[in-house]
C-alpha positions, 0 to 999 in steps of 0.5 A: 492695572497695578492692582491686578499685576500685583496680584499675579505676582503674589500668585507667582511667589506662593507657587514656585516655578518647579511646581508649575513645570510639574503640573504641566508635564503631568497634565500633558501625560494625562492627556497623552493617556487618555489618548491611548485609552481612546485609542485602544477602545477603539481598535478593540470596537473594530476587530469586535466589528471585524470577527462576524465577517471571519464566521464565513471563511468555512466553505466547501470550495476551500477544499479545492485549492488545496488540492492543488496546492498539493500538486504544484508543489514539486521539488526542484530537480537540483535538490539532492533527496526529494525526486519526482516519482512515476510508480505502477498504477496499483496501489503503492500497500503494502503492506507497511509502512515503517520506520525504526521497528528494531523493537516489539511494538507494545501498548494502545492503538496509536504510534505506529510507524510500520502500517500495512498499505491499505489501498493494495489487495489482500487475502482478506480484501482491500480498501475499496469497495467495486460496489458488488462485494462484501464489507468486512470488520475486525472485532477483537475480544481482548480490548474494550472499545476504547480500544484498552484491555479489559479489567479481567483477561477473556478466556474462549469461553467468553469469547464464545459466549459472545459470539453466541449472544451476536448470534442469538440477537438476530447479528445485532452488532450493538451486542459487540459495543463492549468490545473493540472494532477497528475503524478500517474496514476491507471489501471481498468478493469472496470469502476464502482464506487458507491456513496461514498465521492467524496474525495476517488476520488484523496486519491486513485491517492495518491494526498489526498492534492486535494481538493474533487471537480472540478476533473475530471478522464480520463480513456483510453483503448481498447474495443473489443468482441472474438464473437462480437455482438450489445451492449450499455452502461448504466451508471450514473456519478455524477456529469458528465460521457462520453463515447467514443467508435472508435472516437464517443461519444456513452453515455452522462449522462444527456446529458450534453455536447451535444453541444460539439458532433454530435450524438443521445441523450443519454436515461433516462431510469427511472432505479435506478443506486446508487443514481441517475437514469440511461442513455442507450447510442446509440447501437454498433454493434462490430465485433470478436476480432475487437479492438476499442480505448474506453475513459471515463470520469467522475468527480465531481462538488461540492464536497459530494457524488460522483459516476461513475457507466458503466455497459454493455447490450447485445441486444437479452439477458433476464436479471433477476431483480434487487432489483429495478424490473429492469435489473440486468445487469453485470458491463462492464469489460475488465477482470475477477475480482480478489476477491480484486476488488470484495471487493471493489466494494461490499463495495459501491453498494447495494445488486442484484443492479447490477451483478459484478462477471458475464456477458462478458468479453471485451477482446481478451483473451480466458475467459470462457463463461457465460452459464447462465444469469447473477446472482449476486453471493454476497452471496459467502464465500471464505475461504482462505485453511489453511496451513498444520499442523506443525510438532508437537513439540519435545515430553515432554517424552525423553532420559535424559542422566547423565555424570555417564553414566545412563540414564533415561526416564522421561519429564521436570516438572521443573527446580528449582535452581540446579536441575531439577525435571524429571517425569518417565512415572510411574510418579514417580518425580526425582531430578537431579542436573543440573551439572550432565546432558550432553551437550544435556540435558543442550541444551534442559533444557535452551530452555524448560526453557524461561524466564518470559517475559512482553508483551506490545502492541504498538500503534500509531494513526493520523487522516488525515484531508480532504480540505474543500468541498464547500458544507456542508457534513461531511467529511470522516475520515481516521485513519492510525495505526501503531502497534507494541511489546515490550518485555522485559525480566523479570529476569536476568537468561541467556537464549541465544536462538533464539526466534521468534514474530508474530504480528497481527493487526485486525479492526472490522466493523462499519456497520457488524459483521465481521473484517479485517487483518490490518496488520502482521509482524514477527521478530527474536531475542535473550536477550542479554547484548547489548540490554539489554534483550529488543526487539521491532517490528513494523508493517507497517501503515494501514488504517481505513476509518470511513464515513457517507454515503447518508442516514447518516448511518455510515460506515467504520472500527473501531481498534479491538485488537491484537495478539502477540505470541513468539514461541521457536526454537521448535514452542511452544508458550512461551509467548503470548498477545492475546485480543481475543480467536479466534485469536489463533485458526486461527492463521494458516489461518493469517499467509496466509490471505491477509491484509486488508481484511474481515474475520470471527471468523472462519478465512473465507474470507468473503465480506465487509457490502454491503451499503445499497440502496440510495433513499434520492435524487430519487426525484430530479435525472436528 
């Protein structure tokens, strides 16, 4: 035992006690990262196990939450800006929508604020397809398709060339690959556009950044007749139209692309079509119900004055006139057209120029039969059917109830302080202090008691700038206005009930004396601390067109007014801002009337000006 003390106590003097502290703290470090390192290997094994599991998170049935999401999440009616918002059951299109377009739009395909809508109708077609109508692509010759302008400039002759190459491939479109093709694509069950600016063409595509010249237009569909028979085409296209019917090119105006097909010219007929003169192509003779591929293009050289016009002649039929002495023949249509394509139409081609609501119908579905030779029917108002009467308003004569138990027969004529000043039906004027009416009566004194109110109408307006054209021609303007209300409460009485705003926008016409619904939006509210007795409703963006036409007449649509009404619980008006009587009488015809269209002080749905005749390039016409 002495022998081994003794030894640990030589140990003990060879090592001093600072050493043997630091060997043990840096072994209990040792060990604590050791720990770690443990430690974080096997987190990193555990979310290594974990990942496959993430792999089957991508699911169909995902998509559905969403949606749903996107529904529920409404704003609260206290909130000051954001409003729920009840609009036409139309597409909202217009065309665009904007913000901020003080300047010319410039460069690419990407950034654009101010967008025609897509959903609404247009003279070129919409977004959606009704299954028997024809599909229609933009191409355009000055961008590759990258969508960037080529190396060296395109001139017509390259452009024609191109469109001969398209032709001569059999429609191959592979042969327009070099070439930019906007994504969207429109829908028409006819083919009929008159003069109007050629930069209408690729705004109605939603590509309002391609300049409005060199473009071409592809529309594919089908042709076919329930009872058959033998018919041709008539058409005009400035600056090119083809049309090809079962592989073989039937109609080319002005016989441009000749040399591209084999077949018969096409005819100068020496009859007025919008500003040019029209061609007849080669007879068909199509069998019932037999369906035909059918393809048409068009499209525009310089720029300026643009059109496409396709109408259809049946062989054995007498036609009446048109405003020109010559046949009044119905425009080719694959589908009876709604009154909105109408509209278009009608905004663009001259009156009893040529017939738009009757003649055939190309499709396979059951229509009905024209008994009649086509007539032009222009002179139609529709009148949209007003909604029923609402129930009238709680009556001003009621049962007032005190807490004493007595009651009195009487309406409100005022609340003054403490008391409310009632009025019998022998019109006799009672004063009641407010402390002594029931629950019921206090309910009914707030909500025929609304606060004062300060109306102001809100607007926004920007211009959107078109590329320059080639030619020297006043481009068309297109204003997008966004309208709005504010309404803030006057006084610093509390009044806790729910109140309702409807908004309307109107434009008037440049060329008639008629107007058109820009848009309608509606909201909820109530005063409140939070939002400090201030509300704030926005419409969506609509548009103005403002454009001179082939003889310098000026058309389009120019802002009007506004009406704002708030209504209590009850349907009464309690506040109003109203920049024309008329309005108001109608205000039940508004609440239904599609946006974007033309109406009357009457609330009948009406047609826009029809344009007048063109005759400035009849001279010089191919």
């Amino acid at each position: 035992m002495k022998r081994l003390f003794n030894k640990r106590e030589k140990v003990s003097k060879g090592m001093p006690s600072a050493v043997v502290l630091s060997i043990l703290i840096h072994a209990a470090l040792f060990l604590l990262a050791g720990m770690l390192v443990v430690f974080t290997v096997v987190k990193d094994k555990e979310v290594e196990f974990e990942a496959p599991k993430a792999v089957e998170r991508p699911k169909m049935k995902l998509k559905k939450p969403k949606v749903k999401v996107k529904k529920t999440s409404k704003p609260k009616p206290t909130t000051r800006i954001v409003t729920k918002m009840n609009r036409a059951s139309m597409p909202d299109i217009q065309l665009p929508e904007m913000s901020g377009m003080g300047e010319s739009l410039g460069g690419g395909l990407g950034g654009f604020d101010m967008m025609p809508d897509f959903e609404s109708v247009s003279i070129f077609g919409s977004g959606q397809s009704i299954g028997n109508d024809f599909e229609g692509t933009l191409y355009d010759f000055k961008l590759d398709r990258r969508g960037k302008p080529h190396s060296v400039a395109p001139g017509w002759s390259n452009v024609a060339r191109a469109v001969g190459k398209f032709i001569e491939s059999g429609w191959k479109t592979s042969t327009l690959a070099r070439y930019y093709r906007s994504p969207n694509k429109l829908y028409s069950p006819t083919i009929m556009v008159p003069p109007l600016p050629s930069d209408f063409g690729p705004w109605a595509f939603n590509a309002p950044e391609i300049a409005g010249y060199f473009y071409m237009l592809h529309y594919k569909g089908q042709l076919v007749h329930q009872e058959g028979g033998r018919f041709r085409f008539w058409c005009m296209g400035d600056n090119f139209m083809v049309v090809r019917v079962d592989g073989k090119v039937v109609l080319d105006f002005n016989n441009m692309f000749t040399a591209y097909w084999d077949g018969k010219d096409s005819k100068r007929t020496g009859e007025h079509m919008g500003h040019w003169v029209a061609y007849a192509g080669q007879w068909m003779d199509l069998e019932p119900g037999v369906p035909l591929e059918m393809e048409v293009i068009f499209g525009e050289a310089t720029g300026g004055l643009f059109g496409a016009m396709l109408v259809i002649e049946q062989e054995g039929v007498d036609y009446p006139s048109n405003f020109d002495a010559g046949p009044l023949l119905p425009v080719f249509k694959t589908a009876e057209l709604t009154r909105d394509q109408v509209d278009g139409i009608f905004e663009y081609l001259s009156e009893n120029h040529y017939a738009v609501t009757n003649g055939p119908v190309f499709s396979d579905y059951s229509v009905p039969k024209i008994k009649s030779p086509p007539q032009e029917e222009d002179k139609t108002v529709m009148v949209e059917p007003s909604v029923d009467d609402a129930d009238s308003p709680q009556t001003k004569m009621r049962q007032w109830t005190l807490k004493s138990g007595k009651s009195v027969e009487a309406e409100l004529v005022v609340q003054m302080g403490n008391k409310a000043v009632l009025k019998t039906a022998r019109g006799k004027q009672v004063k009641v202090p407010v402390s002594e009416l029931s629950a019921e009566d206090l309910d009914y004194l707030e909500l025929a008691s609304p606060p004062p109110m300060k109306i102001t109408f809100l607007k926004e307006m920007d211009k959107f700038d078109f590329k320059v054209l080639p030619i020297a021609t006043a481009p068309p303007i297109v204003r997008e206005i966004t309208t709005g209300v504010k309404i803030e409460k006057t006084n610093q009485k509390p009044y806790t009930k729910e109140l309702k705003v409807e908004l309307f926008a109107f434009a008037s016409e440049i060329d008639g004396n008629n107007y058109v619904l820009l848009d309608r939006a509606e909201g909820s509210f109530t005063f409140t601390k939070e939002n400090e007795g201030l509300y704030e409703l926005w419409g969506k963006e609509s548009n103005m067109k403002d454009y001179l036409d082939a003889e310098g007449n000026r058309r389009g649509e120019r802002f009007k007014g506004h009406m704002v009404v708030v209504t209590d619980e009850r349907g009464e008006i309690v506040a109003q801002s109203i920049s024309n009587g008329w309005m108001l009488d109608i205000i039940d015809t508004l609440r239904q009337f599609p946006l974007g269209r033309h109406l009357d002080e009457t609330g009948a749905r009406v047609y826009p000006p029809r344009a007048p005749v063109i005759r400035v390039y009849w001279p010089n016409a191919p």
